[in-house]
C-alpha positions in Angstrom: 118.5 128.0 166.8 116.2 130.4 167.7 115.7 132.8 164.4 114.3 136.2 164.3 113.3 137.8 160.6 113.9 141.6 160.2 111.4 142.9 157.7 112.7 146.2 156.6 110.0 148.3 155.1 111.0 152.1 156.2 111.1 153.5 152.3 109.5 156.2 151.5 108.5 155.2 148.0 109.1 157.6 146.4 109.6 155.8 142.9 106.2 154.6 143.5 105.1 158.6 143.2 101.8 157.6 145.9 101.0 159.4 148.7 100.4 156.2 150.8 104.0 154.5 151.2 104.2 151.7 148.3 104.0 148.8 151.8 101.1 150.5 152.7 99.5 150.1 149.8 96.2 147.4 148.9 96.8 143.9 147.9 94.0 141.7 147.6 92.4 143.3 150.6 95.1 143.9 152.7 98.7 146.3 153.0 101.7 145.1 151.1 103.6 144.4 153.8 101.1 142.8 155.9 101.9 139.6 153.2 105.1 140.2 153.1 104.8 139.3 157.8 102.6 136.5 157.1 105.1 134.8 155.2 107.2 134.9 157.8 104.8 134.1 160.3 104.1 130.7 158.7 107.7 129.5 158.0 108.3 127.0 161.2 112.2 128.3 161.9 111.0 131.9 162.4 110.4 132.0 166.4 109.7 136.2 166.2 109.5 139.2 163.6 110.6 142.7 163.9 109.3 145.3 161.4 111.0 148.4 160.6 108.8 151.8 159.6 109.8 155.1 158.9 108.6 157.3 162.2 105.9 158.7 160.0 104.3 155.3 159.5 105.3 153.2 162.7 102.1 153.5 164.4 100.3 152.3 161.1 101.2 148.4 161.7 100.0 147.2 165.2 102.0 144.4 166.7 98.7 141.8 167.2 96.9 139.8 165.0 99.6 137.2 163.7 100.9 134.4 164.5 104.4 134.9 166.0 105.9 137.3 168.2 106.3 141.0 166.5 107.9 144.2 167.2 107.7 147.7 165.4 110.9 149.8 165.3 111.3 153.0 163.5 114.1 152.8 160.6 117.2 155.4 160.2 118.5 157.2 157.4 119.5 154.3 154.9 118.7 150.5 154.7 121.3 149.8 156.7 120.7 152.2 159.3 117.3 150.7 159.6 118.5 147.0 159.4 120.8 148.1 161.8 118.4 148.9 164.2 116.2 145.9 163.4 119.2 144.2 164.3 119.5 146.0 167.8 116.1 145.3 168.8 116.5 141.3 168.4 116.1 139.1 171.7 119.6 138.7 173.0 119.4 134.9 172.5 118.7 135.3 168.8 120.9 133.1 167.3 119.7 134.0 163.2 118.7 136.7 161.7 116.6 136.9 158.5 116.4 140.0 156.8 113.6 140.4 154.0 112.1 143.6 152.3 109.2 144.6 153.1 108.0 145.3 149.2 108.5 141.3 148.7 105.3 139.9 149.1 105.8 136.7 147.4 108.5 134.9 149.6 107.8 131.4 149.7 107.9 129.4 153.1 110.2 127.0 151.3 112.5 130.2 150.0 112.6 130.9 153.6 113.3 127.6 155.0 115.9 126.6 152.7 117.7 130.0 153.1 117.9 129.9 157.1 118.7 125.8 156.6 121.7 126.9 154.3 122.8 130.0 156.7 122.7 127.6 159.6 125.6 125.7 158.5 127.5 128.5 156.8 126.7 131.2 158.7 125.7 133.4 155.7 123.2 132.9 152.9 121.6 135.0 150.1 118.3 134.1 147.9 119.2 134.8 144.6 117.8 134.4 141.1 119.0 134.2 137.6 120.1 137.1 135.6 117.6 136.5 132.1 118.9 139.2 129.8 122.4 139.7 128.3 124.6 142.1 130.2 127.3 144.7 128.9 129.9 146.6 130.3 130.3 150.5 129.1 133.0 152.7 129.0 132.3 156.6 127.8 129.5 156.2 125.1 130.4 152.5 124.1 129.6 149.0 125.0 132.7 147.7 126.3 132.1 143.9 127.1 129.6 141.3 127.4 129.6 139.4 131.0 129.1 135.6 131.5 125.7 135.8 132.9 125.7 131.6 134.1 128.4 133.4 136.9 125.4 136.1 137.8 122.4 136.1 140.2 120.4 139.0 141.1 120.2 139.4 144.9 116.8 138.5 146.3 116.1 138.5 150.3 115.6 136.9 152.2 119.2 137.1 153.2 119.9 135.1 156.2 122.6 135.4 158.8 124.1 133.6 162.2 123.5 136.7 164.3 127.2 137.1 165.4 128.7 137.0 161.9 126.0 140.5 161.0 127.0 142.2 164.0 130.3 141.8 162.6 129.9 143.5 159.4 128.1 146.2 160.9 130.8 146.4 163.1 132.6 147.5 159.9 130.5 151.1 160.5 129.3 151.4 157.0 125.3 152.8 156.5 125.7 155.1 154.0 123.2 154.7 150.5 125.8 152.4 149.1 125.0 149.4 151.4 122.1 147.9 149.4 122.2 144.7 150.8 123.6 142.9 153.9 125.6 140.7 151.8 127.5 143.6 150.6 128.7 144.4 154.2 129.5 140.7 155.3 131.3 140.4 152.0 134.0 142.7 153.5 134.4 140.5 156.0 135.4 138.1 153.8 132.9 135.0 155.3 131.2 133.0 152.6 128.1 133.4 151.5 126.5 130.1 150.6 123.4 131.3 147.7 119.5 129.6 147.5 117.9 129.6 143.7 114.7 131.4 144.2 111.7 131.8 142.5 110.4 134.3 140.1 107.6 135.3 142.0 109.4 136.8 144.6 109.7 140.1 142.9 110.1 144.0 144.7 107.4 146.1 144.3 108.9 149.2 143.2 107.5 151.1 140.3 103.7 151.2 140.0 103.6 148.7 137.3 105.3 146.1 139.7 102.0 146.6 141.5 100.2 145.6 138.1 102.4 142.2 138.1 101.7 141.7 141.8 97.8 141.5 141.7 98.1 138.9 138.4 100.6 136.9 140.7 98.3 136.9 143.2 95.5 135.9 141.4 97.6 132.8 139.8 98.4 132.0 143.4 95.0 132.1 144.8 93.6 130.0 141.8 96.4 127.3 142.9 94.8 126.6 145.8 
């Protein structure tokens, strides 16, 4: 099945409080998000890549110098709006579709694999890892509950998706700020969602000490080698 990933990296940043967009920004000698394509680039399902700026910064990422097929669209208002038109500038045989943030640097090839393996025979399928701290519920100024957190994962991407079953959910015509993830939207379809363990590396540079935690990761990762 031919497989396309969406690499949605249109944020501003503006939690980061940097002028340069937070996927712009230096890791070991190159942008953010140019690790975040080479991921992709070297998982063997993914046949092409489509990136997705803000208009400010779409001229910023060329579409030569790696290894598979890439295109550079400009993003809408929200994450979905941009996913959205990710989506819409797919080839039309595109049978997958990976979607991945472009602040998420440390996707493994065998996260990736495993995820599209999984979404192949389901249809949909979401990364996930575990949720490490106790959780409560509140109600006014009170704790009001403590939630089971062996039934919790935290959503990671990628999140991978037979290409007619997203159409589908976005179908649904809902890209307001609320839809953080695609899951959310193909939820409402009611289709499963089959979920991958992932790792703990693959965290979302965010906040500017994320950025602290990615350049020790990626020292530990360059000493494995």
């Amino acid at each position: 099945m031919k497989t396309t990933a969406i690499i949605v990296a249109a944020g501003s940043g503006s939690r980061f409080q940097s002028e340069t967009p937070k996927q712009f920004l230096d890791l070991a000698g190159k942008p953010i998000v140019v690790h975040t394509i080479e991921r992709f680039a070297s998982a063997p399902s993914v046949d092409s890549i489509v990136v997705v700026l803000s208009s400010e910064n779409v001229t910023r990422l060329g579409p030569g110098g790696f290894s598979k097929p890439l295109k550079v669209v400009t993003g809408g208002a929200s994450r979905a709006e941009s996913v959205l038109n990710g989506l819409n500038a797919i080839d039309a045989d595109t049978q997958i579709v990976a979607v991945h943030d472009g602040a998420r640097p440390f996707v493994s090839t065998y996260e990736i694999e495993r995820t599209i393996e999984k979404a192949k025979s389901i249809g949909a399928a979401c990364l996930v890892g575990p949720v490490t701290d106790t959780i409560k519920t509140v109600s006014g100024e009170e704790i009001s509950g403590t939630l089971d957190r062996n039934k919790l994962r935290r959503a990671l991407t990628p999140q991978v998706f037979k290409t007619e079953v997203l159409r589908r959910a976005f179908d649904l015509g809902e890209l307001s700020e609320a839809v953080t993830d695609e899951c959310y939207l193909v939820e409402k379809l009611g289709h499963p969602i089959a979920f991958v363990e992932g790792s703990s590396r693959n965290i979302k540079i965010t906040h500017n000490e994320d950025l602290l935690l990615a350049e020790a990761i990626e020292r530990e990762m360059r000493n494995e080698k």
